[in-house]
SERO-4910 file (N, C-alpha, C, O; in steps of 0.05 Angstrom, whole numbers):
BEGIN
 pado doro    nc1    nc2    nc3   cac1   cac2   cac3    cc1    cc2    cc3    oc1    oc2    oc3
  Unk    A   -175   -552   2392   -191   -561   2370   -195   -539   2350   -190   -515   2353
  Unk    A   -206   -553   2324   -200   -527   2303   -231   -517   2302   -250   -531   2310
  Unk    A   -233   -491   2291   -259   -474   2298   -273   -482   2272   -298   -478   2269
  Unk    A   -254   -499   2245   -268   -503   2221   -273   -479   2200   -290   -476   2182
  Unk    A   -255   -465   2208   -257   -442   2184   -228   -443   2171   -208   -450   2184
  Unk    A   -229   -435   2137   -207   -447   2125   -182   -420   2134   -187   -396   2137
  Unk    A   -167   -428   2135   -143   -408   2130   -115   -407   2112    -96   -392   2109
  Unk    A   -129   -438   2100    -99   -436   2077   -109   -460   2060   -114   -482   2069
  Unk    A   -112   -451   2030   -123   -469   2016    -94   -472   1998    -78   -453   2000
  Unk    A    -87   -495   1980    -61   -498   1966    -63   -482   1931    -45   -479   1914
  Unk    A    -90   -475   1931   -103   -471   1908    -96   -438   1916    -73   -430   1915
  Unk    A   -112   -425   1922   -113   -401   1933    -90   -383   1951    -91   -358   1951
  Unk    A    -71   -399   1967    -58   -389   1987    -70   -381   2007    -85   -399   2014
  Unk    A    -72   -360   2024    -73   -351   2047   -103   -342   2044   -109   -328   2025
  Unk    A   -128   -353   2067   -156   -340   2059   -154   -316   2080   -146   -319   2103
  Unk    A   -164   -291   2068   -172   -271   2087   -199   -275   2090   -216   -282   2074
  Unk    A   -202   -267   2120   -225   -270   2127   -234   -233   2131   -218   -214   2135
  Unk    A   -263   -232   2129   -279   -209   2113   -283   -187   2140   -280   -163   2137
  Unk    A   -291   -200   2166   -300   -188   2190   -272   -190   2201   -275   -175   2220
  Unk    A   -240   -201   2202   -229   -198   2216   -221   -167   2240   -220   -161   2264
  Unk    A   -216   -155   2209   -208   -117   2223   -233   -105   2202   -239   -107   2178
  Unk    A   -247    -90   2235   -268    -72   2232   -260    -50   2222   -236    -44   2225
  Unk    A   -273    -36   2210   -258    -11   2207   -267      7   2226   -290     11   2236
  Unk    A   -234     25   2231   -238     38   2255   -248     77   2242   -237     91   2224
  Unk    A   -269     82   2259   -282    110   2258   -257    122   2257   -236    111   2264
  Unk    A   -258    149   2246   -236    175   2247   -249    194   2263   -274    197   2262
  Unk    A   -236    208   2278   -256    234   2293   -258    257   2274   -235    264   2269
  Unk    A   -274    269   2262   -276    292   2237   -289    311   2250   -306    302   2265
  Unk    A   -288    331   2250   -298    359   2264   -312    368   2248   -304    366   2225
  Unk    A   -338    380   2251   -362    391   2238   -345    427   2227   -351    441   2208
  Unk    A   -325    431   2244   -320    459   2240   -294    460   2219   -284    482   2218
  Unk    A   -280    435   2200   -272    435   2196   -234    436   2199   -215    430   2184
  Unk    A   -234    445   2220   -205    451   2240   -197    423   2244   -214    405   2248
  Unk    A   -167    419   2242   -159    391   2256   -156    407   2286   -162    429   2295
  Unk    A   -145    384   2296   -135    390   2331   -111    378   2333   -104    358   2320
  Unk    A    -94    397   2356    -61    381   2358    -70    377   2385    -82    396   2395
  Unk    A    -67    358   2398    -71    347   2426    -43    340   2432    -26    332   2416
  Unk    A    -39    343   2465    -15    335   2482    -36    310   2495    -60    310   2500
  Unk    A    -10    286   2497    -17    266   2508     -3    258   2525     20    259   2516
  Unk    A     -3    249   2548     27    240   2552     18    208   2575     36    193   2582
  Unk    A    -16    203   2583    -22    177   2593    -12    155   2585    -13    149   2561
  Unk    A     -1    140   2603     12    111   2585     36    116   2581     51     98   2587
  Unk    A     47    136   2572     72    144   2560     99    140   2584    122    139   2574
  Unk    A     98    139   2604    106    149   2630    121    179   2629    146    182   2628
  Unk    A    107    192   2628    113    219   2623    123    231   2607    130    254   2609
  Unk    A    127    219   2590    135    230   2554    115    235   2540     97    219   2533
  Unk    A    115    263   2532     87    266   2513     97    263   2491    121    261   2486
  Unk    A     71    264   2472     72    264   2447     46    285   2440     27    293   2455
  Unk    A     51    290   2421     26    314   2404     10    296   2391     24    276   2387
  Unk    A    -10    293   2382    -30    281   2368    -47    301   2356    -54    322   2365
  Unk    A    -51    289   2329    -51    309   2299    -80    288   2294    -79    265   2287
  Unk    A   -111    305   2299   -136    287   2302   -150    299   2280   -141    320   2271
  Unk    A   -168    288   2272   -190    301   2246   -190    310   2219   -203    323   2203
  Unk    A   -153    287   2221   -153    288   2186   -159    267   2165   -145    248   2163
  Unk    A   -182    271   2149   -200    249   2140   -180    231   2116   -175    238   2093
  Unk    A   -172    204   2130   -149    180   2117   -160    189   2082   -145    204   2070
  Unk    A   -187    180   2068   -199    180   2045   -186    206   2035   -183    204   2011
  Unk    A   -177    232   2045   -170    259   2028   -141    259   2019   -129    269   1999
  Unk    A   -130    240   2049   -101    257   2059    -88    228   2059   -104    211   2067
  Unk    A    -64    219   2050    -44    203   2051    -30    205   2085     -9    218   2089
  Unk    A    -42    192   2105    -30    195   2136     -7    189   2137      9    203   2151
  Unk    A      1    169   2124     34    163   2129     45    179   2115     61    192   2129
  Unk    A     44    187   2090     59    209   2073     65    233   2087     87    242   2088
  Unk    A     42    244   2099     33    263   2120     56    265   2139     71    284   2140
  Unk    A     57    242   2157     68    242   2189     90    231   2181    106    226   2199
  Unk    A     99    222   2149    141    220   2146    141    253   2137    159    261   2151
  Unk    A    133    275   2124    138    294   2127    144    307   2157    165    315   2168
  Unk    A    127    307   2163    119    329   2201    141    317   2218    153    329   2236
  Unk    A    145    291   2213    164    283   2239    188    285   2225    206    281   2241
  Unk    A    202    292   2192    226    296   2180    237    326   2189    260    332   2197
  Unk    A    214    344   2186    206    381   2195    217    382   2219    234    398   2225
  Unk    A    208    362   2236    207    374   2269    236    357   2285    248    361   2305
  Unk    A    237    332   2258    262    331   2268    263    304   2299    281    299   2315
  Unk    A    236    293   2295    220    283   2326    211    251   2303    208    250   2279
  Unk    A    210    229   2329    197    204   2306    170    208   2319    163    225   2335
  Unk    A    156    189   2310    129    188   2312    116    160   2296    128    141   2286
  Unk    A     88    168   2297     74    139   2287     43    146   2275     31    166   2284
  Unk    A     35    133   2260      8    130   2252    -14    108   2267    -15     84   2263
  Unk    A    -29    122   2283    -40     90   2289    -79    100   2292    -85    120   2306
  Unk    A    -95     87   2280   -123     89   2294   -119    124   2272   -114    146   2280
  Unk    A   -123    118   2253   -130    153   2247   -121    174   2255   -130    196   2247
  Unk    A    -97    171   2275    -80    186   2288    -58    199   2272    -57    186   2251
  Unk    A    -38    220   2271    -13    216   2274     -7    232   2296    -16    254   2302
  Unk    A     13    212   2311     25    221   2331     55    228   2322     68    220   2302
  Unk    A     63    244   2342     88    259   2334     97    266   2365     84    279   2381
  Unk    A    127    253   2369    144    262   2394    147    276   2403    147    292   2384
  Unk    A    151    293   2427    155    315   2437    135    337   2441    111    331   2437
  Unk    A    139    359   2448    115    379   2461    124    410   2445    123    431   2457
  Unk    A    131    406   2421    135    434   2398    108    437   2381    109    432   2357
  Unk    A     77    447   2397     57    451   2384     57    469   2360     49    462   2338
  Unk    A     65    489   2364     59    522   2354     85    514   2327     84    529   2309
  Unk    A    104    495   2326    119    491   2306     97    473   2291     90    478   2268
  Unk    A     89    451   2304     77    430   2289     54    451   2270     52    446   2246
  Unk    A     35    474   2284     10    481   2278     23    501   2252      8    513   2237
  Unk    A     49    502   2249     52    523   2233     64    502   2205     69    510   2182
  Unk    A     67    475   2214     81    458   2184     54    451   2171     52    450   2146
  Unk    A     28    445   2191      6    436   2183     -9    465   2161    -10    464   2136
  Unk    A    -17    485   2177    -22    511   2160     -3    513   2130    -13    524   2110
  Unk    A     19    504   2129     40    511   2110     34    489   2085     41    489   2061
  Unk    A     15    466   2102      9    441   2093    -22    450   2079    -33    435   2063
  Unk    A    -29    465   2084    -66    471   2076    -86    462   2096   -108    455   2088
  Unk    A    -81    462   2126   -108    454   2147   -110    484   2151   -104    505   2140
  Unk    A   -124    476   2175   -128    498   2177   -134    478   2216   -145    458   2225
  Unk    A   -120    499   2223   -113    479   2254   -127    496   2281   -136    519   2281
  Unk    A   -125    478   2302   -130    489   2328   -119    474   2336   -116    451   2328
  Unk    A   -104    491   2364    -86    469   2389   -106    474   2408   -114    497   2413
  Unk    A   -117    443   2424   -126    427   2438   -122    429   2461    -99    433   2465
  Unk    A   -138    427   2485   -123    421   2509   -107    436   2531   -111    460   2526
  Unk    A    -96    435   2546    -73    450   2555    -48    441   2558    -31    457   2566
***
């Protein structure tokens, strides 16, 4: 049965609805430093680096992570305020980001 909410008027085309996608928080650091995190859960043992605490409103993320993964030569993805980036070359990644204007810390072990 239908729930009664419109989804396609002939007048209008396609209705977006307002509450569908929440918007999702960014993690932002009080100390101003991003973080490169190794991940590799889920993955089955393939990590990836994760590039955390760069605020979407300053920084173009996709513009961002088609540069870093063109540099390193690795694919990768944007997802959730993320960019993630293939493989486990931190200290290369921390040095395209610096070259980029952060100002970084590697995460983790």
């Amino acid at each position: 049965m239908s729930e009664g909410r419109l989804v396609y008027s002939t007048e209008l085309g396609r209705i977006k609805q307002q509450d569908e996608q929440p918007q999702q928080e960014v993690k932002l650091f009080k100390d101003g430093h991003i973080r490169i995190e190794r991940q590799t859960k889920g993955r089955k043992g393939k990590g990836v680096m994760l590039v955390v605490g760069i605020d979407p409103e300053q920084h173009d993320l996709k513009k961002l992570a088609k540069v870093l993964k063109s540099k390193m030569g690795q694919g990768g993805a944007v997802k959730d305020g993320v960019i993630e980036i293939q493989g486990d070359d931190r200290e290369k990644l921390k040095g395209l980001l610096i070259a980029q204007g952060f100002k970084v810390k590697i995460a983790g072990g």
